[in-house]
LUMNU-571166 format. One record per residue (C-alpha): residue number from 1; residue in one letter; x, y, z. Coordinates in Angstrom, 2 decimals, always signed. Each point is the difference from the previous one (the first is absolute). Layout:
 resi resn    east   north      up
  NUM    A       X       Y       Z
...
This chain:
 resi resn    east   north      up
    1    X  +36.73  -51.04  +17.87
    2    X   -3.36   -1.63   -1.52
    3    X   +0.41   -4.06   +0.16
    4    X   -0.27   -1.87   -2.78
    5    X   -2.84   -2.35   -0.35
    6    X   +0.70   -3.79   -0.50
    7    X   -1.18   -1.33   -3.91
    8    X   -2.95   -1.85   +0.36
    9    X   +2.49   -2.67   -1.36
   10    X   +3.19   -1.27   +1.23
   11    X   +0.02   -2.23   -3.22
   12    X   +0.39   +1.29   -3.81
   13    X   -0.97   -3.35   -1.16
   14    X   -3.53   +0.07   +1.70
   15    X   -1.59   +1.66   -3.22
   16    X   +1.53   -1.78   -2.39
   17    X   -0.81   -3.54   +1.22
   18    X   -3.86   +1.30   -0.01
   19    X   -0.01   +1.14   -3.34
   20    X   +1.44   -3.27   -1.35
   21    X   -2.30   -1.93   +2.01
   22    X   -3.03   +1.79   -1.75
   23    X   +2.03   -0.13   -3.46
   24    X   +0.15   -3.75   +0.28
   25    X   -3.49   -0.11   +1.29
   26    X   -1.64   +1.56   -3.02
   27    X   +2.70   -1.28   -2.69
   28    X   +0.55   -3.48   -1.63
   29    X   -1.07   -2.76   +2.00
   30    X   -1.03   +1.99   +2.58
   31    X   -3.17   +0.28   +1.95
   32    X   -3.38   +0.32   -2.25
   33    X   -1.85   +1.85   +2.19
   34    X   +2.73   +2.55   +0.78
   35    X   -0.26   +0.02   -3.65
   36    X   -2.57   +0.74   -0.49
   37    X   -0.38   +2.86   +1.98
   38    X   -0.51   +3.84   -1.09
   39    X   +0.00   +3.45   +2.77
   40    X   -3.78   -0.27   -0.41
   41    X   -0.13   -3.62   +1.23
   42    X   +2.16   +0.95   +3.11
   43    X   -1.72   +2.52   +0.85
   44    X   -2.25   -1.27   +2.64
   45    X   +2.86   -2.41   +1.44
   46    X   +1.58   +3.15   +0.70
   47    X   -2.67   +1.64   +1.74
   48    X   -0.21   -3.06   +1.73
   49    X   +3.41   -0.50   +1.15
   50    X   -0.03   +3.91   +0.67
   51    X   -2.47   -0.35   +2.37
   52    X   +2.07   -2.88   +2.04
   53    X   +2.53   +1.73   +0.50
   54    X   -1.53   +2.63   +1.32
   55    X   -1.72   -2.56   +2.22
   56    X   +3.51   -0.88   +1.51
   57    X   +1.03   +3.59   -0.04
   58    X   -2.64   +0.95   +2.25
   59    X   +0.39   -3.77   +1.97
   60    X   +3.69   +0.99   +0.48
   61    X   +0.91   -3.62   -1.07
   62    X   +3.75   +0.50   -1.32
   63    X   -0.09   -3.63   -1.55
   64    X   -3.21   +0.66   -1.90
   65    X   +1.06   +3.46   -1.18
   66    X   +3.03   -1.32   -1.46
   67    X   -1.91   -3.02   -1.89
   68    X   -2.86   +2.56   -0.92
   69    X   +2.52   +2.91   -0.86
   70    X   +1.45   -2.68   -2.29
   71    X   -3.18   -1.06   -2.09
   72    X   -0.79   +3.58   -0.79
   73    X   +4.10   +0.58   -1.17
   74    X   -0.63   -3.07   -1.85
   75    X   -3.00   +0.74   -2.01
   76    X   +0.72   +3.91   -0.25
   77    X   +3.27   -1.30   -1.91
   78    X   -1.77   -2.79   -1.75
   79    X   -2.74   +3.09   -1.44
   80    X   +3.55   +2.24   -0.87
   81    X   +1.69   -2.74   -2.00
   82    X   -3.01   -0.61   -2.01
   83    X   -0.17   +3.42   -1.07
   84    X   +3.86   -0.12   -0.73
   85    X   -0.24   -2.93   -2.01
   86    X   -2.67   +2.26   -2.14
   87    X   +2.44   +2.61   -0.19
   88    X   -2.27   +2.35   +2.04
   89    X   +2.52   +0.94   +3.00
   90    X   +2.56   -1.50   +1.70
   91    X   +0.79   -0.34   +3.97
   92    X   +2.73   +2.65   -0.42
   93    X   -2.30   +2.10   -1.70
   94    X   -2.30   -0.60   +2.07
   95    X   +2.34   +0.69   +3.49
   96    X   +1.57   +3.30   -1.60
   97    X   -3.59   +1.63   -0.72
   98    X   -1.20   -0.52   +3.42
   99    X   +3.27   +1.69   +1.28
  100    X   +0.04   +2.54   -1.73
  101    X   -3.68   +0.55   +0.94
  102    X   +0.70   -0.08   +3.50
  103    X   +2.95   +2.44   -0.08
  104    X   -2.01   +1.98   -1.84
  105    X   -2.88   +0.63   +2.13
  106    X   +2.69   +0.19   +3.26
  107    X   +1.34   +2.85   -0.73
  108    X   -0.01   +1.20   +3.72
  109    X   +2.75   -2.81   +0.09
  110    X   +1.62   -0.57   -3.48
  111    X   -0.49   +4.04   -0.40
  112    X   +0.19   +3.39   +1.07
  113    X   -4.08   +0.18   +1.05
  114    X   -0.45   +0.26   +3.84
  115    X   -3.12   -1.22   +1.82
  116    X   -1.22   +0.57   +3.81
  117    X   -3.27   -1.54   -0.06
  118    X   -1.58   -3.61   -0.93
  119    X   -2.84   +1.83   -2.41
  120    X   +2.94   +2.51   -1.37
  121    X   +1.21   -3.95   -0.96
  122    X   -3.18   -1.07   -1.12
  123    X   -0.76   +2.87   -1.88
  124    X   +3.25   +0.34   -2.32
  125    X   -0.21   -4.58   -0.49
  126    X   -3.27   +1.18   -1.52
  127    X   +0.88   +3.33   -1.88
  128    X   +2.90   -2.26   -1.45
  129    X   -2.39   -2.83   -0.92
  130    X   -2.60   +2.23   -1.95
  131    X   +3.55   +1.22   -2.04
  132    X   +1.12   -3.16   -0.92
  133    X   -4.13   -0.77   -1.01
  134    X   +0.09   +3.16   -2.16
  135    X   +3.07   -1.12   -1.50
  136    X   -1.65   -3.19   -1.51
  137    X   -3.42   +1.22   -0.71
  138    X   -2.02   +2.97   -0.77
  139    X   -2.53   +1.85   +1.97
  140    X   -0.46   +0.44   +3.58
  141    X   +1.89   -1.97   +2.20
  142    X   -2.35   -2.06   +1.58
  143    X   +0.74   -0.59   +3.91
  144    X   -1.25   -3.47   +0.35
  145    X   +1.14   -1.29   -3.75
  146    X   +2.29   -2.25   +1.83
  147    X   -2.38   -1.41   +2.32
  148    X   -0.02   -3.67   -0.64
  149    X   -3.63   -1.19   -0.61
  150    X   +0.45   -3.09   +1.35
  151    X   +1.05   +0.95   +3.55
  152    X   -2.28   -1.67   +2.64
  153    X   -2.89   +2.52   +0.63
  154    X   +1.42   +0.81   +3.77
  155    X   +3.33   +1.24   -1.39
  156    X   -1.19   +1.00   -2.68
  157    X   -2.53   +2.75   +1.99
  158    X   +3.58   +0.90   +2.16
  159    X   +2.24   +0.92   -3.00
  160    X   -2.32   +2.19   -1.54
  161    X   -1.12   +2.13   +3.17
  162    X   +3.93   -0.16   +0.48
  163    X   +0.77   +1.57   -3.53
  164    X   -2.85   +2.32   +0.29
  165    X   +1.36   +1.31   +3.45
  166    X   +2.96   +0.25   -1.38
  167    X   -1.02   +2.95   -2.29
  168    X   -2.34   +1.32   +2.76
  169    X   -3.24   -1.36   -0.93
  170    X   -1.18   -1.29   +3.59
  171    X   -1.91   +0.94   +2.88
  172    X   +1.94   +3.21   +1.71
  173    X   -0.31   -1.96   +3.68
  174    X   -1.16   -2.75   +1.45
  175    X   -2.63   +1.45   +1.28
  176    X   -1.48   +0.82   -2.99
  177    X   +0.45   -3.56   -1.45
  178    X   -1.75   -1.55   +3.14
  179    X   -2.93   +2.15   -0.97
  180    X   -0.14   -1.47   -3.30
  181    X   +0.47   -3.65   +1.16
  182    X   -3.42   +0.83   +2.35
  183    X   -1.37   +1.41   -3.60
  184    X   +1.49   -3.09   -1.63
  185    X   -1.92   -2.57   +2.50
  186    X   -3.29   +1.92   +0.49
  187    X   -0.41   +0.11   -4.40
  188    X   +1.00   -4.19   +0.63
  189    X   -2.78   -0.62   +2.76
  190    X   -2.96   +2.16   -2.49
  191    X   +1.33   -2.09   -2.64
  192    X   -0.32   -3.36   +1.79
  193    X   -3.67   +1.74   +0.64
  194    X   -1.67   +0.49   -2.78
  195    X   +2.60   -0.40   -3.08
  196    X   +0.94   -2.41   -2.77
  197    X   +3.01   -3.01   +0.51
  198    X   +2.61   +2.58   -2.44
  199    X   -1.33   +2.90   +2.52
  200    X   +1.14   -1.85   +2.93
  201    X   +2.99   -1.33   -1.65
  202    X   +1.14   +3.86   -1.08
  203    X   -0.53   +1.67   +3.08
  204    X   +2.12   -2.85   +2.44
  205    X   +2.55   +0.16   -2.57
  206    X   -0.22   +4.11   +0.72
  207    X   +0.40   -1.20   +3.47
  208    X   +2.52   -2.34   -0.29
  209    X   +2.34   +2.13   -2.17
  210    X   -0.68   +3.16   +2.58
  211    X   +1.35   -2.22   +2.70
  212    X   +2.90   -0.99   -1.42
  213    X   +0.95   +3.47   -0.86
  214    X   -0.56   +0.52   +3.60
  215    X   +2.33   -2.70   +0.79
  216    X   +2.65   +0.91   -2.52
  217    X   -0.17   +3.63   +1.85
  218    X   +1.15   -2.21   +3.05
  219    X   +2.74   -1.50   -1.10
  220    X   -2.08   -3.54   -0.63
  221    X   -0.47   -2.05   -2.80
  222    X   -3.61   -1.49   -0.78
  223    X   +1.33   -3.09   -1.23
  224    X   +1.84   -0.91   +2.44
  225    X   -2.09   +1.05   +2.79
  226    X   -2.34   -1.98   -1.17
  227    X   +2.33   -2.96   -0.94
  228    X   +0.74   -0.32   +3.45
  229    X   -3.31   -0.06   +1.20
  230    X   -0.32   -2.59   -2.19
  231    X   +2.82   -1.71   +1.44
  232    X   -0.92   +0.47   +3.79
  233    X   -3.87   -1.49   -1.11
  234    X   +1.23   -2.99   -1.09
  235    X   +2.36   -0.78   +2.44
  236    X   -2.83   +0.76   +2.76
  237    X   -2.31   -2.05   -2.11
  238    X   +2.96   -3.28   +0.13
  239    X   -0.18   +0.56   +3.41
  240    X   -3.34   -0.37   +0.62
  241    X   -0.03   -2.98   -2.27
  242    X   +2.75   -1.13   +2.02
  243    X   -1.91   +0.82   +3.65
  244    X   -3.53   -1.22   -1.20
  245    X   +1.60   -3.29   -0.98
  246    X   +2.20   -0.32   +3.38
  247    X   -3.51   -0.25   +1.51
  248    X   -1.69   -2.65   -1.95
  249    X   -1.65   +2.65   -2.64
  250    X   -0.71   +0.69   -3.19
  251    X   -0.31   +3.71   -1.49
  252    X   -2.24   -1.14   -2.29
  253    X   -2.27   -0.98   +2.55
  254    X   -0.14   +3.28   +2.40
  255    X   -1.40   +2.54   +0.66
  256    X   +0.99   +3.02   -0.80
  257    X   -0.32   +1.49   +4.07
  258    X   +2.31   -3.48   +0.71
  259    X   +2.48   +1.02   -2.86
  260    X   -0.22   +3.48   +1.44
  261    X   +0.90   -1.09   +3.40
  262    X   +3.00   -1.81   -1.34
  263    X   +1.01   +3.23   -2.50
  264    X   -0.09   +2.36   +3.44
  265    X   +2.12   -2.61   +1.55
  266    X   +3.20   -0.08   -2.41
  267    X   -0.46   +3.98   -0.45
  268    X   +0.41   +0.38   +3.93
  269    X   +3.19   -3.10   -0.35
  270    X   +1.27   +2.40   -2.50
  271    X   -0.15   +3.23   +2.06
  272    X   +2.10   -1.54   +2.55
  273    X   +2.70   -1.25   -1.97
């Protein structure tokens, strides 16, 4: 027998007390700037606040998910009770669509339809996206229509080489695609050569979105990778601020063999823990 899983929610009072806090935030003698807010002034707060909770996702920091889980609740029902005080939708409206949306394009679990294979999964999510597309517009349904344009390049370049592989437009083997990564680089290094500033810019971007196909093929995510490389330079870089000052130096005033020398030495403290 399948266990249930828990509500996110022991409480049915939790949503309630949020949307009156916002209601009394926006309404008579309330707070102006809440006020005065629209979606379109929010928008970049919740990117922001998006992007910090990721942060403590990926620091595994329960406390700071929680408080960062709660600012994007916060201001995702702050944007939703704007737009049903204009009558546009309302949170139930809102909550049915996307359920019925999901049970719709599960059929494999809410229906009859079997699947054996990941890309047999794929491949019916995306043949049940295009109908739903066709549905609201005329003409072709375009593969990438819902492709956010404001993604951050990196993820951006992963979802579509994920969408295209998902109706079989990719390299046949790895193999293949390694050949076109060497194509990818040599076309960078004649650029770098003798072409223009755009040149160079187009043909590392080639590169660049090549590789991350290549990564996606692995089972690895650009962004992240590179996140965390991020994330292990600057600690290494603390470190060395750290060490340098420990004895009686500044960064600012070294060389760059002496900061080298100090680099190799929390690399190797690193390897052995």
């Amino acid at each position: 027998m399948r266990q249930r899983t828990p509500y996110v929610t022991r409480s049915n009072t939790a949503l309630p007390k949020i949307l009156h806090l916002i209601e009394r935030l926006v309404g008579p003698g309330g707070c102006p700037w809440d006020q005065q807010q629209t979606p379109e002034t929010l928008c970049d707060y919740l990117i922001e606040e998006c992007f910090e909770l990721v942060e403590a996702i990926r620091g595994k920091d329960r406390d700071e998910i929680r408080e960062e889980m709660g600012d994007v609740f916060f201001l995702l029902f702050f944007i939703a009770q704007w737009y049903a005080r204009k009558g546009a939708c309302s949170l139930d409206q809102i909550w049915e669509e996307n359920v019925a949306k999901m049970i719709r394009r599960h059929p494999h679990v809410f229906g009859d339809q079997t699947v054996t294979t990941t890309s047999e999964l794929y491949a019916n999510w995306e043949q049940i996206k295009k109908q739903e597309k066709a549905e609201k517009h005329s003409g072709p349904a375009r593969v990438f229509a819902s492709l956010p344009a404001s993604l951050p390049p990196l993820l951006r370049a992963y979802r579509i080489n994920a969408k295209a592989a998902r109706i079989g437009f990719t390299w046949d083997s790895d193999k293949d695609q390694e050949a076109q990564l060497g194509e990818e680089w040599e076309e960078w290094l004649e650029a770098q050569r003798s072409g223009t500033s755009e040149q160079q810019e187009e043909e590392f971007g080639d590169y660049l979105f090549a590789l991350t196909e290549y990564g996606r093929r692995h089972g690895l995510k650009a962004n992240t990778c590179l996140s965390r490389a991020n994330t292990k330079f600057l600690r290494r870089f603390e470190q060395l601020e750290d060490l340098a000052w420990s004895q009686g130096k500044d960064i600012a005033s070294m060389s760059l063999q002496e900061m080298d020398a100090l680099w190799d030495e929390i690399k190797a403290r690193e390897e052995q823990t």
